[in-house]
C-alpha positions in Angstrom: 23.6 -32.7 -36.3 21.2 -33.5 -33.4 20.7 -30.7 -31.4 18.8 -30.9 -27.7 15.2 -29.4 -27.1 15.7 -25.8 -25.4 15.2 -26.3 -21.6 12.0 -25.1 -20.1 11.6 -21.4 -18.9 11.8 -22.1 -14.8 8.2 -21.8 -12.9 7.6 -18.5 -10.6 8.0 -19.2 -7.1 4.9 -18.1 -5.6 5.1 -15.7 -3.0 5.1 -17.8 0.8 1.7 -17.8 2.5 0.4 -15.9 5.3 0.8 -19.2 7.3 4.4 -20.1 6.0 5.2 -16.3 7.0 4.0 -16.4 10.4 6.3 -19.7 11.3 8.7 -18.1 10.0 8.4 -15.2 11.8 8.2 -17.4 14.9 11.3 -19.2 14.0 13.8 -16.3 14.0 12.3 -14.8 16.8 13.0 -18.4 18.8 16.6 -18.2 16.5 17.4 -14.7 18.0 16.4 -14.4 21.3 14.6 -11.1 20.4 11.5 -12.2 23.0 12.7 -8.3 25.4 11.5 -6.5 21.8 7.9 -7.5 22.5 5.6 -6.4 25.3 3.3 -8.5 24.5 3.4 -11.3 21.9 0.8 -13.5 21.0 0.9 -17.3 21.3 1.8 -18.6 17.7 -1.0 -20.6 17.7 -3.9 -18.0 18.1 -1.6 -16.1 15.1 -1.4 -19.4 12.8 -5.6 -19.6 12.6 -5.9 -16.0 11.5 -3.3 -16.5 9.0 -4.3 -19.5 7.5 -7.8 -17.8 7.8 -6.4 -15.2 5.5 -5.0 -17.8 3.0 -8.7 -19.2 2.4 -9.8 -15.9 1.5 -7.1 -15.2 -1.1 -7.9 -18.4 -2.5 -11.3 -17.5 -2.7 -10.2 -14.7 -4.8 -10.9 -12.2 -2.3 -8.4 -9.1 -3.2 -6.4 -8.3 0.0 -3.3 -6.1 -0.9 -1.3 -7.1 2.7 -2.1 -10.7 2.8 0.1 -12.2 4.9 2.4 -8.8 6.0 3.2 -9.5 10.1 2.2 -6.4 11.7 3.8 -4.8 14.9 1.9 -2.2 17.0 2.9 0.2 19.3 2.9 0.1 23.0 -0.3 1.7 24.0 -2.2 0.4 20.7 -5.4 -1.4 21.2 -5.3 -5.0 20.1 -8.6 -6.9 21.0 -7.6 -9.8 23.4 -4.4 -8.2 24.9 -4.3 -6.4 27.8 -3.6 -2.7 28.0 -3.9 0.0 29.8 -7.1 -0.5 31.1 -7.4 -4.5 31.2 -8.4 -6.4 28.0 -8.6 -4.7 25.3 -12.4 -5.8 23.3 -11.3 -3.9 20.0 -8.2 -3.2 17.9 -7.3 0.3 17.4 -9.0 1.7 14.1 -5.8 1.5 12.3 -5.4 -2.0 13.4 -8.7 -2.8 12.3 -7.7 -1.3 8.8 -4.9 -3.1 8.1 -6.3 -6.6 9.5 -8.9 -6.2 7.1 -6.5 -5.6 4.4 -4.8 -8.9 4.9 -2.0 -8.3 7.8 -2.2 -10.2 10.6 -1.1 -8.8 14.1 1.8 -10.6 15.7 1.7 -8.8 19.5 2.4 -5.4 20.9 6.2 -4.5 20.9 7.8 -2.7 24.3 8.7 0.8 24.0 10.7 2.7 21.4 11.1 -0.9 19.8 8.1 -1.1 17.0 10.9 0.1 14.6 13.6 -2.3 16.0 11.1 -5.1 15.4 11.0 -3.8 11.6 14.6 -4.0 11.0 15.4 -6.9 12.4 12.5 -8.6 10.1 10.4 -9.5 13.2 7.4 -7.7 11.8 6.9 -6.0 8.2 4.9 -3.1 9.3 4.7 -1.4 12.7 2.0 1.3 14.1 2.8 3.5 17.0 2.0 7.1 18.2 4.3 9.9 19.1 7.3 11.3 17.2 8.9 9.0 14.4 12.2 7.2 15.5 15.4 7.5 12.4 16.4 4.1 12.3 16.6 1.8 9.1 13.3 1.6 8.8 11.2 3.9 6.7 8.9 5.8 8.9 5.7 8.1 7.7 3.6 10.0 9.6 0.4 11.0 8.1 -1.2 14.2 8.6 -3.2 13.8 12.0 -6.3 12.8 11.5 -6.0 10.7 8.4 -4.7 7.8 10.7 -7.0 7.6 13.9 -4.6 7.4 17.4 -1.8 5.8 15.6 -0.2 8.3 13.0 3.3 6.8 12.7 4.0 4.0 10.2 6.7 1.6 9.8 8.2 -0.5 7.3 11.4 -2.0 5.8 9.9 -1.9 1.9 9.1 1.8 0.6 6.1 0.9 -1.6 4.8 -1.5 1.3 4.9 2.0 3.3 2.8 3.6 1.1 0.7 1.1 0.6 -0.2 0.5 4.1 -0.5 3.9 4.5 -3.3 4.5 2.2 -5.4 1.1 3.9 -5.1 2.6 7.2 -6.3 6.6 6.0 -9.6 7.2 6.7 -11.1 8.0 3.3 -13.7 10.8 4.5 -10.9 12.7 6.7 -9.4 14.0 3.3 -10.1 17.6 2.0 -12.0 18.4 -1.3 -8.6 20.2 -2.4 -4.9 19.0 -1.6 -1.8 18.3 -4.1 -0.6 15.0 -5.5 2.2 16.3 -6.9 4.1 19.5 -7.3 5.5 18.9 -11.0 8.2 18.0 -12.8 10.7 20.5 -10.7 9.5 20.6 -7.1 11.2 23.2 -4.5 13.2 21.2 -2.2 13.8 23.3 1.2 17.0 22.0 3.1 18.6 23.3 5.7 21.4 26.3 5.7 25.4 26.0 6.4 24.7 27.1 10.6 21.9 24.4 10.4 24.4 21.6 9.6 27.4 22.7 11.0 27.0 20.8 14.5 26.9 17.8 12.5 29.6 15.5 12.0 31.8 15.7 8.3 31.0 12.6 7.3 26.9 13.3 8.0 27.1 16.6 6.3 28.9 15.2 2.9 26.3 12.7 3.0 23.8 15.0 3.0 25.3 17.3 0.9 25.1 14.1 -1.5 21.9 13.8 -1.6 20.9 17.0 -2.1 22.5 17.2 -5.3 21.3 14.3 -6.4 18.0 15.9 -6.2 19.1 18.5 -7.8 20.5 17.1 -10.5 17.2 15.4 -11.0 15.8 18.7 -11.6 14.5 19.6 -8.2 14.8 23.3 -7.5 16.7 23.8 -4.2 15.5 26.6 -1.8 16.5 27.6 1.8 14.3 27.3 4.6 12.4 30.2 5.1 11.4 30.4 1.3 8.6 28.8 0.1 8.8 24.8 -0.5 7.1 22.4 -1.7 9.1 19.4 0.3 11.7 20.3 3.4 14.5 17.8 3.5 16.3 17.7 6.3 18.9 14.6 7.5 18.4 12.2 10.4 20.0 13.8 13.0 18.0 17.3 12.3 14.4 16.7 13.5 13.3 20.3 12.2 9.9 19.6 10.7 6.7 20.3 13.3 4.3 17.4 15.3 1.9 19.0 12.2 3.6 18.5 9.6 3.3 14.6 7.6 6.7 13.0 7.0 8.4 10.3 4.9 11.5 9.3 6.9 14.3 7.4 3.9 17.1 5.1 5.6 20.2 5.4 3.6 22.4 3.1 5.3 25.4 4.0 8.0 27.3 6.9 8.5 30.1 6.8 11.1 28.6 3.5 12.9 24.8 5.2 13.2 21.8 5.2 10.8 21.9 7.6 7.8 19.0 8.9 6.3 16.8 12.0 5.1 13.4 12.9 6.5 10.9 14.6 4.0 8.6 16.9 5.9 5.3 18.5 3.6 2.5 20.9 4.2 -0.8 18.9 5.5 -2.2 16.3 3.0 0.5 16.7 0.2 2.7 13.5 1.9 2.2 11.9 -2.0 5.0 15.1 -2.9 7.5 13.0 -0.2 6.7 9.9 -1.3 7.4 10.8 -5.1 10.6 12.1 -4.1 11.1 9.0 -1.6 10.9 7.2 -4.7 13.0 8.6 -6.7 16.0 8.6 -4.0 15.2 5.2 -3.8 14.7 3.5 -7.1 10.9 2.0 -5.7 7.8 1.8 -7.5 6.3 5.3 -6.9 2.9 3.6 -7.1 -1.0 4.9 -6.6 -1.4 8.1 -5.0 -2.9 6.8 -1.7 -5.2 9.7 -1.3 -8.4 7.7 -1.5 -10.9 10.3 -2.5 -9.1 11.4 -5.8 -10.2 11.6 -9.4 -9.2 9.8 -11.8 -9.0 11.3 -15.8 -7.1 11.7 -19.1 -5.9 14.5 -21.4 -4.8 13.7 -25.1 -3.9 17.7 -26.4 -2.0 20.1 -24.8 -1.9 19.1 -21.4 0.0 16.1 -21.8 3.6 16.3 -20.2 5.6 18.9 -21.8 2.9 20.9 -23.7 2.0 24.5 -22.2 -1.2 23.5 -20.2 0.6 20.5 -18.6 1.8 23.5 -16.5 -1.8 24.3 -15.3 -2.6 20.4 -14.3 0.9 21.2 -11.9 -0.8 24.1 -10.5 -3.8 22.5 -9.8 -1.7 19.4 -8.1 -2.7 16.8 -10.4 -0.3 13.7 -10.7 1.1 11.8 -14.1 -0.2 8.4 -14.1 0.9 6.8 -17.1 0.1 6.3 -20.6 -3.1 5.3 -21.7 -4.8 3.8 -25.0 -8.5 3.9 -25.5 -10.9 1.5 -26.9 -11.2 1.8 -30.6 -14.3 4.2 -30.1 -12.7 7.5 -31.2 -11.2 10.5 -33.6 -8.7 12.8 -33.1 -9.6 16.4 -34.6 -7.2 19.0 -34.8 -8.9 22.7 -33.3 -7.8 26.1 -33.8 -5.1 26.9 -30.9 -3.5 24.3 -32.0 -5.1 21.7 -29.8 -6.6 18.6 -30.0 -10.1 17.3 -29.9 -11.2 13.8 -29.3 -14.6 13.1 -30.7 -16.4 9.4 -31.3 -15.2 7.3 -34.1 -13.6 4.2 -34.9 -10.1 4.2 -33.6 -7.7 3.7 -30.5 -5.7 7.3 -29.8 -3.2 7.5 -27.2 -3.6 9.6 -23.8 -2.3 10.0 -20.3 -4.4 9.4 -17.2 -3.7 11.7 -14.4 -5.2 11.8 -10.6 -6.6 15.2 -8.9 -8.4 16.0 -5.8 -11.9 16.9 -6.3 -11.8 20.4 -6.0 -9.0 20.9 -8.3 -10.8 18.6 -10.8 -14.1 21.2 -10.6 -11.6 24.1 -11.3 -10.2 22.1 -14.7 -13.6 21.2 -15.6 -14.5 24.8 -15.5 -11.4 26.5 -16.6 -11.9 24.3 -20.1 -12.5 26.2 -23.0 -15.1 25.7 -25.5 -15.5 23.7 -27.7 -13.3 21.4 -25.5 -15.2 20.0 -22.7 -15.2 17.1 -19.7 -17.0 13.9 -21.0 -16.1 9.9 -20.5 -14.0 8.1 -22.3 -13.4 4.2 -22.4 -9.9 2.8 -22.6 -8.4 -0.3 -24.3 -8.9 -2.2 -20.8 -12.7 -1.7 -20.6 -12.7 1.1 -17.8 -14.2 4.2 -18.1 -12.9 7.5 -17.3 -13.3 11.2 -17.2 -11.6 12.9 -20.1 -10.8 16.0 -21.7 -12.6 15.5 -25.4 -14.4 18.1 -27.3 -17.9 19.2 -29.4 -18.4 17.0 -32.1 -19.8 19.5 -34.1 -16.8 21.9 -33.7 -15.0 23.5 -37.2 -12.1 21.0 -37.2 -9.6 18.7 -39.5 -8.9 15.6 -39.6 -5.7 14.2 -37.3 -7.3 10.2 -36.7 -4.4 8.8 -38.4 -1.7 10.6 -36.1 -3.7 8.6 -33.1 -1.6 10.8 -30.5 -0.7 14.6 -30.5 2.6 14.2 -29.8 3.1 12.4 -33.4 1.1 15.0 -35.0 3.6 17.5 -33.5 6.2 15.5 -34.9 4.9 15.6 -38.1 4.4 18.9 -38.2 8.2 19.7 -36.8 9.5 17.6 -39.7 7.4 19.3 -42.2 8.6 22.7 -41.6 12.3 21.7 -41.7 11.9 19.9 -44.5 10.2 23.6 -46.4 12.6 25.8 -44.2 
């Protein structure tokens, strides 16, 4: 029996180009009528020569994470060749500048209160204003003041476009040597108290109420405000959370005709803790911490997830970044403890790669132990990073052939029921 060739896998799509997204853009804004959104809006021409501008440099290979993104700015935002408060403006605000350079390209400066309306009505894919965030269903996060220069409040309909955004447009040297990336695997999750809630309507509160055990039932630890916390979550409609304090604001759809959504407020510089949980609620990539000035290393012993010292890398604020393998450079050693020693060979062993802030990175370095110790490592992808390893010359036994801890541990579990 003749049977027919299996047809071909289909070709990606590629993604549209900075130039096909800016006539588009154009095009629904003609479509809509939405022309009162915009104070000022730049003539589709000028727009169409910076994006296809952009599109030559991605060809060239140049690596710009926002290529193409139509940005929206805020009222009183500089924008070099519009006119502002005090005539033409010569330079972009600094956060303009940023994201420009990143590969977004500015379509105009919308009217008041209406950066985030241009956002949802898929106008614009970022927006940049100042002042207090406005709940609509568009995520909204304010950095820490200082980290964005003159335009702290961030818009966008995609989470992980958000984020980001947000990290092109931080100013690298504003960060702290010491600030948390994450808050572990059970974070304290403040929200607000029965007589906080109760002017609310029924259905806002069960919504609410909704998510809050969601997050619990994810293993967050829920507190009342006044106790410590490591993220406040508070709904839409309950803007509780100080001008100080960064926030991650998390549409959630309609609730009784108006937007519905939670706002995750964290001390200064720890934003990453919201946009962890933001991601979670969401189901979005969680992503790169976007703190620019952490440090990047890997543990293969005891402080990988689960183990006892993975508790001390949550006290210092260090983040899980995935599984790692290393290049085939390597032995694993088992040290007294029990704990694991890495120490040059011939083999691949498996780690995990974790981010820190530079201060809490000093504190690991010297909290270590000897014979363990902070050396580099290279991974199975040719980069090279700090690691947890350990003195070759220290009294050890062999584990190479386990290649990870965990396995080892496994082993070793097995082993005793089997003799129990």
């Amino acid at each position: 029996m003749n049977t027919l060739p299996p047809e071909p896998e289909p070709l990606p799509t590629a993604p549209p180009s900075a130039f096909q997204r800016v006539i588009s853009a154009y095009e629904r804004l003609a479509e809509t009528d939405r022309a009162n959104d915009w104070e000022t809006l730049r003539s589709e021409e000028d727009v169409l020569v910076e994006a296809k501008a952009i599109d030559e440099r991605v060809r060239a290979g140049e690596d710009l994470p926002l290529a193409g993104q139509l940005l929206a700015a805020g009222a009183t935002t500089a924008i070099a060749g519009l006119p502002g408060d005090t005539g033409l403006a010569e330079v972009s605000a600094v956060a303009v500048q940023r994201l420009t350079q990143a590969g977004a390209v500015v379509l105009g400066r919308a009217g008041k209160a209406s950066v985030p309306a241009v956002v949802v009505s898929g106008a614009a894919d970022l927006g940049l204003e100042t002042g207090i965030p406005h709940r609509e269903a568009a995520f909204a996060l304010r950095a820490t003041p200082g980290l964005i220069p003159d335009v702290p409040v961030l818009y966008a309909r995609e989470l992980t476009l958000a984020r980001q955004a947000m990290g092109t447009a931080t100013a690298a040297d504003a960060w702290p040597a010491s600030f948390r990336l994450s808050a572990g695997e059970h974070p304290r999750v403040a929200v607000p108290g029965a007589a906080e809630l109760a002017p609310l309507p029924v259905a806002v509160r069960r919504s609410f109420e909704a998510v809050v055990a969601a997050f619990a039932a994810s293993g967050m630890r829920i507190r009342s405000f006044g106790e410590r916390f490591d993220v406040q979550l508070t709904p839409f409609a309950l803007d509780l959370a100080g001008p100080e304090l960064p926030t991650v604001s998390v549409p959630l759809g309609e609730v009784g005709g108006e937007p519905f959504g939670i706002t995750l407020a964290t001390a200064a510089y720890e934003e990453q803790l919201a946009l962890d949980l933001a991601s979670l609620l969401t189901a979005a990539p969680a992503g790169e911490p976007y703190a620019a000035t952490s440090v990047e290393f890997v543990v293969f012993g005891e402080q990988v997830r689960g183990r006892p010292l993975s508790a001390w890398l949550a006290e210092l604020g260090a983040r899980y970044a995935g599984d790692v393998v290393t290049a085939s450079h390597y032995r694993m050693v088992l040290l007294a403890g029990p704990e694991a020693g890495v120490v040059p060979g011939a083999q691949a062993l498996t780690g995990e790669r974790w981010t820190i802030s530079p201060d809490s990175f000093e504190q690991l370095r010297d909290g270590l132990g000897a014979p363990l110790r902070i050396t580099t490592v290279r991974l199975e992808n040719g980069v090279s990073l700090p690691a947890i390893t350990c003195d070759p010359m220290a009294e050890s036994t062999e584990l190479t052939s386990y290649r990870d801890w965990r396995a080892y541990l496994r082993f070793l579990s097995t082993a005793k029921g089997k003799t129990a």
